[in-house]
C-alpha positions as CSV (number, residue, x, y, z in Angstrom):
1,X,-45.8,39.9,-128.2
2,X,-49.5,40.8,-129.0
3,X,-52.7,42.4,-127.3
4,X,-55.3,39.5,-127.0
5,X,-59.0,39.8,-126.1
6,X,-60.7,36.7,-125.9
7,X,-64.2,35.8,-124.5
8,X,-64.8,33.3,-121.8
9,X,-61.3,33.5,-120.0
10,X,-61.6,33.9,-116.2
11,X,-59.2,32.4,-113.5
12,X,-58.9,32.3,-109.3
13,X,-55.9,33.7,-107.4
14,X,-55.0,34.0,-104.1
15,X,-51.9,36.1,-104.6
16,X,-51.3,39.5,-102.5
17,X,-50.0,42.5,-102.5
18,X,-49.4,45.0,-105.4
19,X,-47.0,42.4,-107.5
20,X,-47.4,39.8,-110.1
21,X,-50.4,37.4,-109.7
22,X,-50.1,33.8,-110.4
23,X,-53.1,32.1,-111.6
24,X,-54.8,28.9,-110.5
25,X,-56.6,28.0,-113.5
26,X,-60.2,28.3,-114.9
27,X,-63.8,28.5,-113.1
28,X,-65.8,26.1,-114.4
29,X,-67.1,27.2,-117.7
30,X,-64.1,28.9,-118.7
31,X,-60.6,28.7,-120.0
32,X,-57.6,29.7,-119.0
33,X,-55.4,33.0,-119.7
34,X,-52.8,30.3,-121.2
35,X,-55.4,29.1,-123.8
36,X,-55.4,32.3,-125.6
37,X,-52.2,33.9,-124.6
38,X,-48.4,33.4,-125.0
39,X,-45.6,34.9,-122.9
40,X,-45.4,38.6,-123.7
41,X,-49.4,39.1,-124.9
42,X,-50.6,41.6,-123.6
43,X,-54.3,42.5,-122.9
44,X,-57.0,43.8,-120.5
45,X,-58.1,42.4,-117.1
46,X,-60.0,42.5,-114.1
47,X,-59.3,41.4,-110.7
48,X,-62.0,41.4,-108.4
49,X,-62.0,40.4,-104.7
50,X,-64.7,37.6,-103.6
51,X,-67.0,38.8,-101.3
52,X,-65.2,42.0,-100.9
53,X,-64.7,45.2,-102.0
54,X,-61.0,45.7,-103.4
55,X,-60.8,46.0,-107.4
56,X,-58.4,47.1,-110.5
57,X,-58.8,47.2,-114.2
58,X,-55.6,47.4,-116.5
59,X,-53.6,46.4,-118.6
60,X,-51.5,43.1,-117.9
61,X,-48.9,41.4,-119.6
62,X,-48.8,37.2,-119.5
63,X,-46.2,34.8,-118.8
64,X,-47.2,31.5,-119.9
65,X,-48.2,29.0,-118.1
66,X,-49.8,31.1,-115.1
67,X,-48.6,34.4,-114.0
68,X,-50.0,38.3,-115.1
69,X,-47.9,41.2,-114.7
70,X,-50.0,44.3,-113.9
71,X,-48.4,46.5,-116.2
72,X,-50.5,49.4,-116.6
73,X,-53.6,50.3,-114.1
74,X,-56.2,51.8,-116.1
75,X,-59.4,52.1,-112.7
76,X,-59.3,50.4,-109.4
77,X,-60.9,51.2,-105.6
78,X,-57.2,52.6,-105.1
79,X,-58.4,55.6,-107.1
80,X,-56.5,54.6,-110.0
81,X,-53.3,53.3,-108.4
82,X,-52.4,49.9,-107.9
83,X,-54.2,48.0,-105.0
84,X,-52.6,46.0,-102.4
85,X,-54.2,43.0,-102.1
86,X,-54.7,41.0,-98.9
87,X,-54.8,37.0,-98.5
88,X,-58.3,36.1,-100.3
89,X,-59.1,34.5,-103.0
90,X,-59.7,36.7,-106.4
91,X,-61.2,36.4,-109.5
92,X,-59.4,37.3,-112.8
93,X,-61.0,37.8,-116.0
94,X,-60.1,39.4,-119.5
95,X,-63.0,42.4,-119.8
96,X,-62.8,45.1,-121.8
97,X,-62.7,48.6,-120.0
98,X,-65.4,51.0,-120.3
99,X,-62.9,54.0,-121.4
100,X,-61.5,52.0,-123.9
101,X,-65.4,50.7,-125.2
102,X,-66.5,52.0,-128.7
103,X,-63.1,53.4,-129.0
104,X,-60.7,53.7,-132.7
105,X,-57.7,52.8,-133.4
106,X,-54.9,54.6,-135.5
107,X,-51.7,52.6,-135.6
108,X,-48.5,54.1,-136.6
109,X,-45.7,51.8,-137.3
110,X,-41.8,52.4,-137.7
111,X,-38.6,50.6,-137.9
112,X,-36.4,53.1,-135.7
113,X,-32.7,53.8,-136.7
114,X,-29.5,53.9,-134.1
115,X,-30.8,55.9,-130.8
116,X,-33.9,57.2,-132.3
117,X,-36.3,58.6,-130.3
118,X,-38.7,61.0,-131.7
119,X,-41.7,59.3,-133.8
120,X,-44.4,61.0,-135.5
121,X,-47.8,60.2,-134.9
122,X,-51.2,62.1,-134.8
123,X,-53.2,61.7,-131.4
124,X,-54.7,63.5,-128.6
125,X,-53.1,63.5,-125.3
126,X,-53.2,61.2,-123.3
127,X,-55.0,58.5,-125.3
128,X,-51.7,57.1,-126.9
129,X,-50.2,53.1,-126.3
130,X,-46.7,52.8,-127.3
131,X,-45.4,49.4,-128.3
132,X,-41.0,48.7,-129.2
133,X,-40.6,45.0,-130.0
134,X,-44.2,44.0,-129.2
135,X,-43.3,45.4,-125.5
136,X,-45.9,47.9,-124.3
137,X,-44.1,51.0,-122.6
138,X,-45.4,52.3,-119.1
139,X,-46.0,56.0,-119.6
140,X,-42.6,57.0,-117.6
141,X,-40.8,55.3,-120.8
142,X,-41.8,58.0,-123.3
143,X,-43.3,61.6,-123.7
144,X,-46.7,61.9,-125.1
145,X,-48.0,65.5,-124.5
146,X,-47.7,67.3,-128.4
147,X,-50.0,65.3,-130.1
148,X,-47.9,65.1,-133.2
149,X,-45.0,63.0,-131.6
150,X,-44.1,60.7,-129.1
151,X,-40.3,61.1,-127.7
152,X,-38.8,58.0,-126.3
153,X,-36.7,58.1,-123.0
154,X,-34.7,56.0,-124.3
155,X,-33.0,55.6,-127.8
156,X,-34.0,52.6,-129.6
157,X,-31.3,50.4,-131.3
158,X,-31.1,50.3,-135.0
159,X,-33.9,47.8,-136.6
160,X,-36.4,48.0,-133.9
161,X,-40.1,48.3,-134.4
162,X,-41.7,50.9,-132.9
163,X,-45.7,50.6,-133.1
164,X,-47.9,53.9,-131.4
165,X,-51.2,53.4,-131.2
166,X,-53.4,56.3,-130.6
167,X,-56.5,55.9,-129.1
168,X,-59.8,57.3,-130.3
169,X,-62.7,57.2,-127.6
170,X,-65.8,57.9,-128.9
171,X,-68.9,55.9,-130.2
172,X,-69.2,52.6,-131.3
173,X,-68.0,52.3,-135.0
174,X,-65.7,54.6,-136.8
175,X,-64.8,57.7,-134.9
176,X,-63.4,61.1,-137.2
177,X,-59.6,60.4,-137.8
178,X,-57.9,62.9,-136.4
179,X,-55.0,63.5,-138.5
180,X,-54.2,64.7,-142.1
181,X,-54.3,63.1,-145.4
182,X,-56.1,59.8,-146.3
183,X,-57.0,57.5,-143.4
184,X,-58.0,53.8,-144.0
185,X,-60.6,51.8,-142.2
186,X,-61.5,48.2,-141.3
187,X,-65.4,49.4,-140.1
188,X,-64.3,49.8,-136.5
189,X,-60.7,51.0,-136.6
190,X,-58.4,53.3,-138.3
191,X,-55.6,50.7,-139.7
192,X,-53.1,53.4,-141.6
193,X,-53.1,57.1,-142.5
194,X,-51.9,58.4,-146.1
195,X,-50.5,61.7,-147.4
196,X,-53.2,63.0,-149.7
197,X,-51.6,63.6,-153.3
198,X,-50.9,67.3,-154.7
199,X,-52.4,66.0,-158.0
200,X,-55.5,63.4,-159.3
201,X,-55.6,60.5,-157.1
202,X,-54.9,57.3,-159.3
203,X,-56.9,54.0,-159.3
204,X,-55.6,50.9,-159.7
205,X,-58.2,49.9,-162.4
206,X,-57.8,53.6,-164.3
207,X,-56.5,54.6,-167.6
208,X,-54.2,57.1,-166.3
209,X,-50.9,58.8,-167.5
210,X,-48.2,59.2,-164.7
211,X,-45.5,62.3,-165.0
212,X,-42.7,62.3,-163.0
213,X,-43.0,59.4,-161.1
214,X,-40.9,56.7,-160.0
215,X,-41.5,52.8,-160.3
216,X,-39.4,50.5,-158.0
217,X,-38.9,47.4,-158.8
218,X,-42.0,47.1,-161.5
219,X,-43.6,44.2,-163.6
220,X,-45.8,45.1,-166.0
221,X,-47.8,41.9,-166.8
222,X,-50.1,43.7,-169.2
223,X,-49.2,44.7,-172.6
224,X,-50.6,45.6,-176.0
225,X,-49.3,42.2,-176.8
226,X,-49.2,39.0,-174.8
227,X,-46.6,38.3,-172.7
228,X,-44.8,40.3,-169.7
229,X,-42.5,43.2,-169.9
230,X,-39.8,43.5,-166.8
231,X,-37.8,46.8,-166.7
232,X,-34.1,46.8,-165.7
233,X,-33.1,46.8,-161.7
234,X,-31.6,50.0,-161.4
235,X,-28.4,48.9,-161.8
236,X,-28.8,47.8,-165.1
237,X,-29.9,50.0,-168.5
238,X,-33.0,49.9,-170.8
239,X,-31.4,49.2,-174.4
240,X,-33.5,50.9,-177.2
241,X,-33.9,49.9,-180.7
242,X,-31.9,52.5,-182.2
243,X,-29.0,53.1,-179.9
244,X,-26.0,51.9,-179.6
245,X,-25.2,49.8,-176.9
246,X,-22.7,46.9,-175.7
247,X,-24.8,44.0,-174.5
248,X,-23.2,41.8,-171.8
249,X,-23.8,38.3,-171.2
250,X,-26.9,38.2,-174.0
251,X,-28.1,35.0,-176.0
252,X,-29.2,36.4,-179.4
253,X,-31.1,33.3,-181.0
254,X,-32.0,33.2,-184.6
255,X,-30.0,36.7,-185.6
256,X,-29.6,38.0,-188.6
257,X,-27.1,40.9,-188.9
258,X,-28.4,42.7,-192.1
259,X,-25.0,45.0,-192.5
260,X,-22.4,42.6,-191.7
261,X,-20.5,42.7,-188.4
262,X,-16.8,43.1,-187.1
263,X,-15.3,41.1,-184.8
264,X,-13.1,42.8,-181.6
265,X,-9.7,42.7,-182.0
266,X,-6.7,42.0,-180.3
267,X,-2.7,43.1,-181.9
268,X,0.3,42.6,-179.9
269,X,3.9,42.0,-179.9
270,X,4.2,38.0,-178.2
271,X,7.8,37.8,-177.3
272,X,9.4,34.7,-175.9
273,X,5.7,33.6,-174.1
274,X,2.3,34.7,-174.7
275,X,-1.0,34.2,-173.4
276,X,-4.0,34.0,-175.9
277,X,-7.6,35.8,-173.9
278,X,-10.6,36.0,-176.0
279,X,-11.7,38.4,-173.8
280,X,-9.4,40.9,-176.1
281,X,-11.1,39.9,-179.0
282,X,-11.8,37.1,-181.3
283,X,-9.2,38.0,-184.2
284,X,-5.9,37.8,-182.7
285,X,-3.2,39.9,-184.8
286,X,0.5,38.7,-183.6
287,X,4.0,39.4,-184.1
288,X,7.0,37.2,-183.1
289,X,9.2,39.1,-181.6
290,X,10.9,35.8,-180.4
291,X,10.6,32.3,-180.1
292,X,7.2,32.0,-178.2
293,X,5.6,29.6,-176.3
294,X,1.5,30.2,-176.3
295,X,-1.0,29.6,-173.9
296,X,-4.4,29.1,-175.0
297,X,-7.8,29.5,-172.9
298,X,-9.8,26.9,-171.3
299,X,-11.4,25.7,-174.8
300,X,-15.4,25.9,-174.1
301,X,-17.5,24.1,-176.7
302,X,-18.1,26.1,-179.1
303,X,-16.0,29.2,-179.1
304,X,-13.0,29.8,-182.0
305,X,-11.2,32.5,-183.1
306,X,-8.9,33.5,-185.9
307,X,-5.0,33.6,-185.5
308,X,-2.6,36.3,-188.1
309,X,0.5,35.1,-186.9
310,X,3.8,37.3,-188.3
311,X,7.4,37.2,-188.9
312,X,9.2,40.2,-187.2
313,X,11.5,42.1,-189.3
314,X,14.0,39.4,-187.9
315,X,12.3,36.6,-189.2
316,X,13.2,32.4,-188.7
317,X,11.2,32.5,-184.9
318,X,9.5,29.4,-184.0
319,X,6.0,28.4,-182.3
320,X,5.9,26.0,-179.8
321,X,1.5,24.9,-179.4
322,X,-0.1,24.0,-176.0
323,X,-1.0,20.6,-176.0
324,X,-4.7,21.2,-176.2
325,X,-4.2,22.1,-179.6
326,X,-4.7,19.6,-182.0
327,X,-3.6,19.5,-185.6
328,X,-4.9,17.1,-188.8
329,X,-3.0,14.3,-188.8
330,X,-1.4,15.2,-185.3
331,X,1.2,16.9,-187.4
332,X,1.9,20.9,-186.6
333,X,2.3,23.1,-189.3
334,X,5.7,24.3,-190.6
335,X,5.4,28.0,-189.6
336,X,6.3,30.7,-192.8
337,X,9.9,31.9,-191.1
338,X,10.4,34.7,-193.9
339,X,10.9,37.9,-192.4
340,X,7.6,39.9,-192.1
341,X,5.6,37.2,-193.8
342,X,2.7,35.5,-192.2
343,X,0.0,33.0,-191.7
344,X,-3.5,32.6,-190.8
345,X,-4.5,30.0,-188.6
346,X,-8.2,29.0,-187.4
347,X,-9.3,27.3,-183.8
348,X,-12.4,25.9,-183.0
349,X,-12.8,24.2,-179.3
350,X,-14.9,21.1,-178.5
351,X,-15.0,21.5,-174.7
352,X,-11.4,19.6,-174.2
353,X,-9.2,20.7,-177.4
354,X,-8.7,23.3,-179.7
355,X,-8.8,22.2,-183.2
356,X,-6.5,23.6,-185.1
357,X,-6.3,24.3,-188.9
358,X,-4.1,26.4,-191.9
359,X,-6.2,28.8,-193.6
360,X,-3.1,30.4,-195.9
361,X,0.7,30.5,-195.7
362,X,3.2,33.3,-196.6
363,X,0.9,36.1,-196.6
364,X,1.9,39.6,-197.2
């Protein structure tokens, strides 16, 4: 779904009338439409009568392998309109028509939103193409008389692409751009237009200092250092040096906390059952309030914590261990059952058990 202009690409046809022409391949020393064209290209032609006097330059649009749509009529011996053809046979060529010779291009491209159909673009009536999905509108599709926008007839759906191309007819080269702000050229065409800035233009190879502006998604591969400094999605928070701030899901190699640190913890009553999450904290402070049966997490290689298991007022309560526990000796230890006593207990996990160990009875 592109415009195509090739050189060398001429073809016979004996089709009639003011419909579709089917071609019946190359004159010697040429190649065919098919060899430069797929199905939907558009681009310019001629058809030309042999040995008569019936013509028409437009705009046609290819199916592949052999048949050319006259989409658009841009000159013909039917002062302008489509001819009507009679049974001979006719030459078909890609040219390039004299109107649209020397001429600029500005292109203005969009991605249109649910039953859009007012675009902006910069042009003078009535030298405007408009394009939605690579398919060229005729004129009847769309309005194109302000010269600031083009109005669809129809609204598009949501995600298509809308491309306008106004036309600049002038001399060969660059013609003046006709709209505002910064235009962009390839040395025959105007490719894009820009909004000139309130403030200093900035170069990309400048030493310049940028207020109030807003990076998306940067990289910053040059620093006073080597190395390359990525700034947080903005989802995510830039931790400073001197703030506080809760890290998640960070690997801190080689630390060295210079003031100590505390572990979280976690202090609860456990009942007759009680489930053991790290997630709480790392020191787990607990009172039987019954005889309790524990659950311990999935032991991950690597992770421990510290157990102050207490007496209630009560006292005599009993621990039953999850089997993924593991004690020296595979012999549990006798729990202090004094009332409001307690002992401290340490867990280290391997990856398949928690080993378990006494750090100090009949505390308190």
């Amino acid at each position: 779904m592109a415009f195509i202009l090739a050189d060398r690409v001429r073809e016979t046809s004996t089709s009639t009338g003011t419909g579709n022409f089917t071609l019946l391949g190359a004159v010697t020393g040429f190649q065919t439409f098919d060899n430069v064209l797929a199905s939907a290209d558009t681009t310019y032609y001629t058809i030309a009568e042999q040995g008569g006097s019936d013509w028409e330059v437009g705009i046609g649009t290819f199916t592949a392998p052999a048949t050319l749509a006259r989409t658009t009529v841009l000159s013909s011996s039917n002062a302008g309109s489509l001819v009507n053809f009679g049974a001979s046979t006719k030459d078909v060529f890609i040219t390039l028509p004299a109107e649209r010779a020397g001429a600029s291009y500005t292109v203005f491209s969009y991605t249109a939103t649910a039953s859009q159909t007012t675009f902006a673009a910069n042009y003078t009536p009535p030298s405007v193409e408009v394009f939605v999905n690579g398919v060229r509108l005729n004129s009847a599709d769309y309005t194109a008389s302000s010269g600031t926008n083009i109005v669809l007839a129809t609204g598009c759906a949501d995600g298509d692409i809308v491309d306008i191309i106004a036309i600049i007819v002038g001399n060969v080269g660059v013609a003046a751009y006709p709209g505002a702000g910064i235009a962009v050229s390839t040395g025959s065409a105007w490719t894009t237009s820009l909004t000139a800035p309130t403030g200093a233009l900035v170069g990309t190879t400048d030493t310049q200092t940028l207020t109030n502006k807003t990076l998306t998604s940067p990289v910053i591969s040059t620093i006073s250092n080597s190395g390359t400094l990525t700034l947080p999605t903005g989802t995510d928070t830039l931790v400073g040096r001197a703030t506080t701030d809760t890290l998640t899901n960070k690997t801190i190699q080689a630390g060295t906390f210079t003031d100590g640190y505390t572990e979280e913890v976690t202090t609860a009553n456990t009942s007759t059952a009680y489930t053991i999450a790290l997630t709480g904290g790392t020191l787990q402070i607990l009172t039987l309030t019954g005889n309790c049966t524990f659950t311990f997490p999935t032991p991950t290689a690597g992770q421990s914590f510290t157990l102050f298991l207490k007496q209630d007022a009560t006292g005599s309560r009993t621990v039953t261990w999850p089997a993924t526990v593991k004690w020296p000796s595979s012999t549990a230890p006798t729990i202090t059952s004094t009332a409001s006593k307690g002992d401290k207990y340490v867990f280290t996990a391997d990856g398949t058990y928690w080993w378990g160990s006494t750090a100090g009875q009949n505390y308190l």
